[in-house]
Jmol script that loads the backbone (N, CA, C; Angstrom):
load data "model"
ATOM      1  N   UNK A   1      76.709  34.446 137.376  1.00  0.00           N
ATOM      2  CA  UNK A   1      77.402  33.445 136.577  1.00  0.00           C
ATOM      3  C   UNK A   1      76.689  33.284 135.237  1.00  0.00           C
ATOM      4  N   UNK A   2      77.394  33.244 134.498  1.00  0.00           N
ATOM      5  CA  UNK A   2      76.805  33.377 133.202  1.00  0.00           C
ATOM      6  C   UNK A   2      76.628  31.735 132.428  1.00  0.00           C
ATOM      7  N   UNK A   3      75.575  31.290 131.785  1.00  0.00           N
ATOM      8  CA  UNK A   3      75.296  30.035 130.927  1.00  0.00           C
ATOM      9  C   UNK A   3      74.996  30.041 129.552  1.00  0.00           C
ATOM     10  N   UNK A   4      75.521  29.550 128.804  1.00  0.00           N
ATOM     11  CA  UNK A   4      75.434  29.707 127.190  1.00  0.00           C
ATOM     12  C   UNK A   4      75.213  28.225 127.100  1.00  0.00           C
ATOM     13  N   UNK A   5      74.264  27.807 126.348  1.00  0.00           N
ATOM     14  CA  UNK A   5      74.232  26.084 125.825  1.00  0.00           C
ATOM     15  C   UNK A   5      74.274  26.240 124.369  1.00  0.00           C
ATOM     16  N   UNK A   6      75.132  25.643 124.091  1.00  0.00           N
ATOM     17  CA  UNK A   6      75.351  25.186 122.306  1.00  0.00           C
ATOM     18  C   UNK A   6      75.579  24.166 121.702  1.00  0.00           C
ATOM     19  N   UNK A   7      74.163  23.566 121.558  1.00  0.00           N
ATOM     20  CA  UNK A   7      74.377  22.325 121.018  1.00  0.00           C
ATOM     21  C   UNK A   7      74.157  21.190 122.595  1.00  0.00           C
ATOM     22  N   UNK A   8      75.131  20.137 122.525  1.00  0.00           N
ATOM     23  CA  UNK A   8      76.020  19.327 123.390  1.00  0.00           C
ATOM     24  C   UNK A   8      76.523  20.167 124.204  1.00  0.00           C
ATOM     25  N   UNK A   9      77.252  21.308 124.251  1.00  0.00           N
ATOM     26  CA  UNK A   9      78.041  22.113 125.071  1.00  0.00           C
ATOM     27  C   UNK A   9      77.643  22.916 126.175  1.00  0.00           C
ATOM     28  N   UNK A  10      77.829  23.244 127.139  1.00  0.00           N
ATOM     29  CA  UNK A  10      77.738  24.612 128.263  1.00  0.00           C
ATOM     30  C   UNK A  10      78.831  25.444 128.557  1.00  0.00           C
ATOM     31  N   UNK A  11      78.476  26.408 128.301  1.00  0.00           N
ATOM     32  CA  UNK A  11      79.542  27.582 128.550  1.00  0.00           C
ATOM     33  C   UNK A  11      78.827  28.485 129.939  1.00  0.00           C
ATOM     34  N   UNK A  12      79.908  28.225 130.881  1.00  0.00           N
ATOM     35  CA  UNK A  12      80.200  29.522 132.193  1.00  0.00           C
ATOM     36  C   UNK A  12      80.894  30.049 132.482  1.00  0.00           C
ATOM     37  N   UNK A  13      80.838  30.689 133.514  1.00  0.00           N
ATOM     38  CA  UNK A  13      82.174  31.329 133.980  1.00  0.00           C
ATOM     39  C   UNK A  13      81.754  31.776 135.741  1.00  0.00           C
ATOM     40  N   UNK A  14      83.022  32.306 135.762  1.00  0.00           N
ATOM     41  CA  UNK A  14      83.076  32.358 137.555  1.00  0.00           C
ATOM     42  C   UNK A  14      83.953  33.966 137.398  1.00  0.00           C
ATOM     43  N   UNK A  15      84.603  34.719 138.724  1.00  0.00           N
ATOM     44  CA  UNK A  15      84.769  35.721 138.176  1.00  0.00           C
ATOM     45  C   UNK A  15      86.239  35.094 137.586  1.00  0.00           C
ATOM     46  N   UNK A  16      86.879  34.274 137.201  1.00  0.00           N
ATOM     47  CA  UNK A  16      88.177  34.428 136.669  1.00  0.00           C
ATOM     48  C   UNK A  16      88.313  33.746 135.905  1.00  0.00           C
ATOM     49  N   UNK A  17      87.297  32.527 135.000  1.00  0.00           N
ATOM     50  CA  UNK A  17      87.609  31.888 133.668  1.00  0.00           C
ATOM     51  C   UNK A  17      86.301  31.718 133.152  1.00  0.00           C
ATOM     52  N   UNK A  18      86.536  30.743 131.800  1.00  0.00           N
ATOM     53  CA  UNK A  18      84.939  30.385 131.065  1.00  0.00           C
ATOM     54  C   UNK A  18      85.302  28.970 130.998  1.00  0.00           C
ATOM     55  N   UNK A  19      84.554  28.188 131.510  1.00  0.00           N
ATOM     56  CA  UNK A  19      84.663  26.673 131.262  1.00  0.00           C
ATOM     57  C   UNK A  19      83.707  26.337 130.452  1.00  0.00           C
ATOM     58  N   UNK A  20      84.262  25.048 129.835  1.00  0.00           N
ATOM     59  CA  UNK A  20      83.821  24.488 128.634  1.00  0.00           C
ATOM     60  C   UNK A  20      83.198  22.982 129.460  1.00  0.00           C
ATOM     61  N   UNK A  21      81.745  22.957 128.975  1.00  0.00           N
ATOM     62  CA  UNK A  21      81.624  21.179 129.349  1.00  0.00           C
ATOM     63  C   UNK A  21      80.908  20.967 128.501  1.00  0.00           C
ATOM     64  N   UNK A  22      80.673  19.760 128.436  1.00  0.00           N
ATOM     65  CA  UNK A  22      79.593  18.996 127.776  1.00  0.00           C
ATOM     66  C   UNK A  22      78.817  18.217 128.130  1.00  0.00           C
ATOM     67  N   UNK A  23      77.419  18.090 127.922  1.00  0.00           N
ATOM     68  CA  UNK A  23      76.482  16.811 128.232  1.00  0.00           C
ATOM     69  C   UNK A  23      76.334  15.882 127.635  1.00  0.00           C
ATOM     70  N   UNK A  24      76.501  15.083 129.053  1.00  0.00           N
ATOM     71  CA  UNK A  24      76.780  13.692 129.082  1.00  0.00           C
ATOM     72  C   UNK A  24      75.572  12.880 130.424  1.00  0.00           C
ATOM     73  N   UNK A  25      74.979  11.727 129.554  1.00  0.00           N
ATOM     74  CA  UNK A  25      74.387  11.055 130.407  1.00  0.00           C
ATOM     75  C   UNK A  25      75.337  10.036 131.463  1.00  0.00           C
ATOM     76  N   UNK A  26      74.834  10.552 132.944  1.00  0.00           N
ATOM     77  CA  UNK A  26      75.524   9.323 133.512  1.00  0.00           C
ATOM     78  C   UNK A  26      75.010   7.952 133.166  1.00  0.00           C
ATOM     79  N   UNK A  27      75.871   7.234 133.030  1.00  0.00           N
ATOM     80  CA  UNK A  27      75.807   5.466 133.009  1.00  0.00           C
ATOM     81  C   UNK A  27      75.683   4.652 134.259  1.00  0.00           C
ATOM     82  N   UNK A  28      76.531   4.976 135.604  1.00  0.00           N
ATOM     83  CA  UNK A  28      76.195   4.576 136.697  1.00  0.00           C
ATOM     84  C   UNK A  28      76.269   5.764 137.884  1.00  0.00           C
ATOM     85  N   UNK A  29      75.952   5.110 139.040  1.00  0.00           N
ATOM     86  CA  UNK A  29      76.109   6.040 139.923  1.00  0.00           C
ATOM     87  C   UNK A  29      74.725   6.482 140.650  1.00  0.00           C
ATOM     88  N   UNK A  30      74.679   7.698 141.618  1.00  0.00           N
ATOM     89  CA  UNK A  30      74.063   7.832 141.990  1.00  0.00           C
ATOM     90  C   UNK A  30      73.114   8.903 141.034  1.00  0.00           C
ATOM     91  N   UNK A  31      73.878   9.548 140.078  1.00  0.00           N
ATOM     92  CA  UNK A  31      73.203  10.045 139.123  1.00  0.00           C
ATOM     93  C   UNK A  31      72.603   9.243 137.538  1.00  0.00           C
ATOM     94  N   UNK A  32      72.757   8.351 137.768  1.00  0.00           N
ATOM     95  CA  UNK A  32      72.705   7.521 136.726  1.00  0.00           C
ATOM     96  C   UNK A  32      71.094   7.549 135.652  1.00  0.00           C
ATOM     97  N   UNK A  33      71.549   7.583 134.473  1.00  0.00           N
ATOM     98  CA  UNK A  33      70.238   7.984 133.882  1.00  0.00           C
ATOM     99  C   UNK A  33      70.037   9.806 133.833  1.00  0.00           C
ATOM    100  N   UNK A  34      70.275  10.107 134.059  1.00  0.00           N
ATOM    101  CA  UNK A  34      70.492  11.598 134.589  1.00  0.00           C
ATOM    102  C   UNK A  34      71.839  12.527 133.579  1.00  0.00           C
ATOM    103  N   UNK A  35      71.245  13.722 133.353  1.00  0.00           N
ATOM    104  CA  UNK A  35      72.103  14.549 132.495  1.00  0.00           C
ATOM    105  C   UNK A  35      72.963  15.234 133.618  1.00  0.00           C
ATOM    106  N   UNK A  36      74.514  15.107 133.098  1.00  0.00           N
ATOM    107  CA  UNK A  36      75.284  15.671 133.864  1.00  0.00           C
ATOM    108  C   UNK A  36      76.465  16.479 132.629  1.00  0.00           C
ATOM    109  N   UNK A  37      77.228  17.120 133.155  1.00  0.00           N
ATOM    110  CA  UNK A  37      78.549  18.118 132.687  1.00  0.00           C
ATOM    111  C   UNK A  37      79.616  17.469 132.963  1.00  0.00           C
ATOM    112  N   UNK A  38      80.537  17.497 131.823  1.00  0.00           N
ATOM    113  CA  UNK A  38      81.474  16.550 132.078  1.00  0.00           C
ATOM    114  C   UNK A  38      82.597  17.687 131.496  1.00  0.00           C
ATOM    115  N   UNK A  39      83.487  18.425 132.240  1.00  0.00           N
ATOM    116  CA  UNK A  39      84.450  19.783 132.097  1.00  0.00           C
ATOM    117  C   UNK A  39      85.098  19.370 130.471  1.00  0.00           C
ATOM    118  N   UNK A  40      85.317  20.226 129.633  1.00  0.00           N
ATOM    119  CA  UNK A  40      86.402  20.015 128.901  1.00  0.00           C
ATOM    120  C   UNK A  40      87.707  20.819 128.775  1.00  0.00           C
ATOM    121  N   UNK A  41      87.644  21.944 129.575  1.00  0.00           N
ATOM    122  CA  UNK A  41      88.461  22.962 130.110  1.00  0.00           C
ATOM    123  C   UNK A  41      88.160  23.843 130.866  1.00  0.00           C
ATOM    124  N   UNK A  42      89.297  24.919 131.336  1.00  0.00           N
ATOM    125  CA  UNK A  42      89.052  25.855 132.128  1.00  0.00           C
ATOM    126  C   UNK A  42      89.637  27.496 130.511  1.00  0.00           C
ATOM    127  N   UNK A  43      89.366  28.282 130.539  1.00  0.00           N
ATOM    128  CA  UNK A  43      89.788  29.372 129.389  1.00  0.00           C
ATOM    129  C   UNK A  43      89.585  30.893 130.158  1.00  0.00           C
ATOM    130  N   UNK A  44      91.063  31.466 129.774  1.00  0.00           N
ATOM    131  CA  UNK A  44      91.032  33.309 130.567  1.00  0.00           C
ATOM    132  C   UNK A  44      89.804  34.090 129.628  1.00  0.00           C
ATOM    133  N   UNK A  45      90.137  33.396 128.071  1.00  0.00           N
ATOM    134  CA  UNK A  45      89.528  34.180 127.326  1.00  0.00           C
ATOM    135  C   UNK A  45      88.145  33.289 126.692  1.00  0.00           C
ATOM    136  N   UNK A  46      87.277  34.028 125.967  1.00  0.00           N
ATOM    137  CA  UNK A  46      86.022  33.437 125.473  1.00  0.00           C
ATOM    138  C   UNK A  46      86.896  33.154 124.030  1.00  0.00           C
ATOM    139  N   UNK A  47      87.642  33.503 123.451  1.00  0.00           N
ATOM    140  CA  UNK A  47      87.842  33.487 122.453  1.00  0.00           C
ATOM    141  C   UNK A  47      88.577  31.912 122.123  1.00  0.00           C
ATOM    142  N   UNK A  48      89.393  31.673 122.809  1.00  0.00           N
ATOM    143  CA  UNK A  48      90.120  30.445 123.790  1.00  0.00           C
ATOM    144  C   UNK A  48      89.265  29.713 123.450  1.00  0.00           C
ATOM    145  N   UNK A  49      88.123  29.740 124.329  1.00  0.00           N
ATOM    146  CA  UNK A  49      86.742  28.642 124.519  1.00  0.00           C
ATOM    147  C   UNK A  49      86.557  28.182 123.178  1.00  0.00           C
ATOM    148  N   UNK A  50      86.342  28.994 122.966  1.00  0.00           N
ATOM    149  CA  UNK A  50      85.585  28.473 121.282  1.00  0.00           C
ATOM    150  C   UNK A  50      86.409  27.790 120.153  1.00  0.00           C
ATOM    151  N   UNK A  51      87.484  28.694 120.519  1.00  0.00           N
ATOM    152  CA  UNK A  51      88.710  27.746 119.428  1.00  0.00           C
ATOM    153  C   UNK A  51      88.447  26.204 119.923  1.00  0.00           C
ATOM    154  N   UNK A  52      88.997  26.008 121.236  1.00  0.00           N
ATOM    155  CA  UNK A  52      88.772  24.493 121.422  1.00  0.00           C
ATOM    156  C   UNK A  52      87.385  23.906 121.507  1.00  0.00           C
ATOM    157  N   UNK A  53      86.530  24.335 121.558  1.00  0.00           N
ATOM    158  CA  UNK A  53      85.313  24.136 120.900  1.00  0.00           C
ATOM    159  C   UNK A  53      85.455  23.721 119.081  1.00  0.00           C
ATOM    160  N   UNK A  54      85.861  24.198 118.545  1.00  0.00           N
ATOM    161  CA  UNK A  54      85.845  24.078 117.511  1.00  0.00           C
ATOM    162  C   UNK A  54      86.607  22.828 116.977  1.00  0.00           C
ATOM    163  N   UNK A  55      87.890  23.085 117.573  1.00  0.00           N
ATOM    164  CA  UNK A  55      89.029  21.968 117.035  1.00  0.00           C
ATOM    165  C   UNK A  55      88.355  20.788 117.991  1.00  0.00           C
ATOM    166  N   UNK A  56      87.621  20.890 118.874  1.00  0.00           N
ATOM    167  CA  UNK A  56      86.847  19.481 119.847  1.00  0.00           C
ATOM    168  C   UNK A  56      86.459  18.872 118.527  1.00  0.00           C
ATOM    169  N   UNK A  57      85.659  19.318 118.113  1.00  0.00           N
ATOM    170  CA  UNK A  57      84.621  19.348 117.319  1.00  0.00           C
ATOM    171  C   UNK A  57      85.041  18.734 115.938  1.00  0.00           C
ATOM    172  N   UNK A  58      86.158  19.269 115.104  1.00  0.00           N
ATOM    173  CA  UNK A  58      86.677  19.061 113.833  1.00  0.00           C
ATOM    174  C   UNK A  58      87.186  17.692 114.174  1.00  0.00           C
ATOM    175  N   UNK A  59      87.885  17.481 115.295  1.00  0.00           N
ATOM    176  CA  UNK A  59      88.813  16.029 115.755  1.00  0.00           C
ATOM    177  C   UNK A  59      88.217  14.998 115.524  1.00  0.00           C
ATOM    178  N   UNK A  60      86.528  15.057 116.402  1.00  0.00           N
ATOM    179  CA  UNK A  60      85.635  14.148 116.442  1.00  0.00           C
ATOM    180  C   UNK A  60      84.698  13.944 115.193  1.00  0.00           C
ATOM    181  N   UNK A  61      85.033  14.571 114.296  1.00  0.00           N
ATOM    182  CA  UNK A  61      84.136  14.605 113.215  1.00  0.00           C
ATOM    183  C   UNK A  61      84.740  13.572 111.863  1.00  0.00           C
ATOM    184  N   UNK A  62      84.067  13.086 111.010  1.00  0.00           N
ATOM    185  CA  UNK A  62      84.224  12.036 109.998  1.00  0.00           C
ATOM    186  C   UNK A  62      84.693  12.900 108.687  1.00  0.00           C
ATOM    187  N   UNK A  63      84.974  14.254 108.442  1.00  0.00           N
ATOM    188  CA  UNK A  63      85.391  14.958 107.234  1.00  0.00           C
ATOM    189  C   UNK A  63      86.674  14.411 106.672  1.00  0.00           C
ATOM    190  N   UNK A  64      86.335  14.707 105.379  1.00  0.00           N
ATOM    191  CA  UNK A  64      87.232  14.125 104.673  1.00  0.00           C
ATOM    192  C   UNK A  64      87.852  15.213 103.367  1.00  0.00           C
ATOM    193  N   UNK A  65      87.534  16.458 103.650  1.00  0.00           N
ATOM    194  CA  UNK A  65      87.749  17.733 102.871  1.00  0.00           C
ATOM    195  C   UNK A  65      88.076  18.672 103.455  1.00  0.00           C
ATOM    196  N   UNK A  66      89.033  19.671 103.147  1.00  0.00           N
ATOM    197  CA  UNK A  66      88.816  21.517 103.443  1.00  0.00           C
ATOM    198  C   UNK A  66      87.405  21.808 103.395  1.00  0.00           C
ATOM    199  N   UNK A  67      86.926  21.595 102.181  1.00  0.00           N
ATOM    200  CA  UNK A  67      85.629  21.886 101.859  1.00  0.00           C
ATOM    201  C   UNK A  67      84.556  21.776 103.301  1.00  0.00           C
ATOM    202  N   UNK A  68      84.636  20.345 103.392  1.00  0.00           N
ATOM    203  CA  UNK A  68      83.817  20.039 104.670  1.00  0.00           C
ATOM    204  C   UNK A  68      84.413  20.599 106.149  1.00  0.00           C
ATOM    205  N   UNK A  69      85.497  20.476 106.275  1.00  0.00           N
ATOM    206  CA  UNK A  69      86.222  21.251 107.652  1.00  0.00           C
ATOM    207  C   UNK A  69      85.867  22.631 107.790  1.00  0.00           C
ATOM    208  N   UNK A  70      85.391  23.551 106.742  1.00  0.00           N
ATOM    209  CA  UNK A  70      84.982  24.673 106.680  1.00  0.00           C
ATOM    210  C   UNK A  70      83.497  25.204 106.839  1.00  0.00           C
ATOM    211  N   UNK A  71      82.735  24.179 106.392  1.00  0.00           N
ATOM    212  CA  UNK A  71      81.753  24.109 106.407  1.00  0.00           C
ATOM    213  C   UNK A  71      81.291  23.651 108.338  1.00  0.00           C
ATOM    214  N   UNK A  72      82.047  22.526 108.930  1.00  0.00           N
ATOM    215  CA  UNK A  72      81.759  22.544 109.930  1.00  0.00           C
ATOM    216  C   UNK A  72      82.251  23.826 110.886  1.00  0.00           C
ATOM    217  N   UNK A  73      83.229  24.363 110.511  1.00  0.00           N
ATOM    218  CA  UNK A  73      83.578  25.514 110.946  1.00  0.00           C
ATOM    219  C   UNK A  73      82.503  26.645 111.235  1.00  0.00           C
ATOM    220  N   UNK A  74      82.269  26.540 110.022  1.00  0.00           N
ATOM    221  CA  UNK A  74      80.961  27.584 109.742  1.00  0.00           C
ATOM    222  C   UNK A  74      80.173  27.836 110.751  1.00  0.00           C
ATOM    223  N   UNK A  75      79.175  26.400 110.608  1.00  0.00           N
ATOM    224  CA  UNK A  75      78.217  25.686 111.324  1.00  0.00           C
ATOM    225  C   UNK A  75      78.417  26.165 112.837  1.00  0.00           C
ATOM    226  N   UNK A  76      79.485  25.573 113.503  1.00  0.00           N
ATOM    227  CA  UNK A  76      79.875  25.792 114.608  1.00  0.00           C
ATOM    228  C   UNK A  76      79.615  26.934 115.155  1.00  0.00           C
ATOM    229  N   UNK A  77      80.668  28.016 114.275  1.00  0.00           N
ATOM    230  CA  UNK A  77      80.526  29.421 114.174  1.00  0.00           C
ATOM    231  C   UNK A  77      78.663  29.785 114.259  1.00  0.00           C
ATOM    232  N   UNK A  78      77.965  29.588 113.554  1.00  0.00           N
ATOM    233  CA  UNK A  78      76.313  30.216 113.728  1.00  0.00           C
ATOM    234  C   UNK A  78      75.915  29.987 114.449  1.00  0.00           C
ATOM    235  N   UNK A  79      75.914  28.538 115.512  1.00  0.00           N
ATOM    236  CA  UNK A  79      75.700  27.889 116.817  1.00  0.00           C
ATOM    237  C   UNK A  79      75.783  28.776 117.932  1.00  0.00           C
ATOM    238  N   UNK A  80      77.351  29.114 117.816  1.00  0.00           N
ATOM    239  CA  UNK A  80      78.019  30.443 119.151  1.00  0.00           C
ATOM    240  C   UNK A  80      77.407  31.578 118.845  1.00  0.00           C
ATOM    241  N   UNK A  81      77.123  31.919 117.518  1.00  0.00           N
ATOM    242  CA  UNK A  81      76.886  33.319 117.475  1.00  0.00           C
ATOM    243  C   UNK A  81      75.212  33.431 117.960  1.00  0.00           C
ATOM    244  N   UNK A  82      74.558  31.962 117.533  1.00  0.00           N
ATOM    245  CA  UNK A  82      72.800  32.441 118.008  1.00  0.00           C
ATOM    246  C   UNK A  82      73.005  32.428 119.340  1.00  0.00           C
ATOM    247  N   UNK A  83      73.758  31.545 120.144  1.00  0.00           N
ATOM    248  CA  UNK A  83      73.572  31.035 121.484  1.00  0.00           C
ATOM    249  C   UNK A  83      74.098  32.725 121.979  1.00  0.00           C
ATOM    250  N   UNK A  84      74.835  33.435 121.749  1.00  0.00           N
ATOM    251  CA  UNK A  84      75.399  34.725 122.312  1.00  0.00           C
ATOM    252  C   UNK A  84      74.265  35.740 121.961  1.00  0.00           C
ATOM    253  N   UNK A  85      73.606  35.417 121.160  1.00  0.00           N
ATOM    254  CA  UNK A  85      72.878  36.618 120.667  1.00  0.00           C
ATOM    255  C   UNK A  85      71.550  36.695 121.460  1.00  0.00           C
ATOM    256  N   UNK A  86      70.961  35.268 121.832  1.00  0.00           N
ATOM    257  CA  UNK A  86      70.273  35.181 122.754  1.00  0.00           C
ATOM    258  C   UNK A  86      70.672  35.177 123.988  1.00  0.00           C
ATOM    259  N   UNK A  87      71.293  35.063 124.297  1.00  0.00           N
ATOM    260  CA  UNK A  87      72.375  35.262 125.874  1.00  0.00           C
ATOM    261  C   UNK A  87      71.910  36.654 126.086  1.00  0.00           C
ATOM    262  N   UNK A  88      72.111  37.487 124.862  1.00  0.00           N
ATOM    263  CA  UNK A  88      72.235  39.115 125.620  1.00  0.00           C
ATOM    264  C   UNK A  88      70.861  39.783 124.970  1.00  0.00           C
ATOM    265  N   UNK A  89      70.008  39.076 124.768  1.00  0.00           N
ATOM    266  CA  UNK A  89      68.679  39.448 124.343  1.00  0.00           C
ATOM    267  C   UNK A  89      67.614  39.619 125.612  1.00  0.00           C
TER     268      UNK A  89
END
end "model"
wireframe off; spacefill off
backbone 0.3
color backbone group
């Protein structure tokens, strides 16, 4: 099973998708205080993943430009590409 962390994010897979989660501290519970994964999808493709990775990302963000939407784009983009590059290092 494969693990990629980027940022906030975890990327796996199983043999038939790549799920998307994110970390998140539990608040209550028996895990509480404690880092947990909270799904943000299931994806056939990696390519998939990342798009909604991205648009996650642009939604939640305070930009107020192309300029800046591109720039977080970017950003995003160098994130996946170190996290992959060390993945297969």
């Amino acid at each position: 099973m494969m693990k990629i962390e980027i940022g906030n994010y975890v990327i796996t897979s199983d043999q038939h998708q790549f799920i998307l989660s994110e970390k998140k501290i539990a608040q209550k519970g028996k895990n509480e205080g404690q880092e947990t994964l909270a799904t943000i999808g299931y994806f056939q493709k990696l390519s998939w993943l990342i798009q909604a990775l991205i648009v996650k990302d642009v939604r939640q963000s305070d930009v107020e430009s192309l300029q800046a939407i591109e720039a977080l784009i970017k950003s995003i983009g160098n994130k996946c590409e170190s996290a992959l590059v060390k993945e297969t290092a």
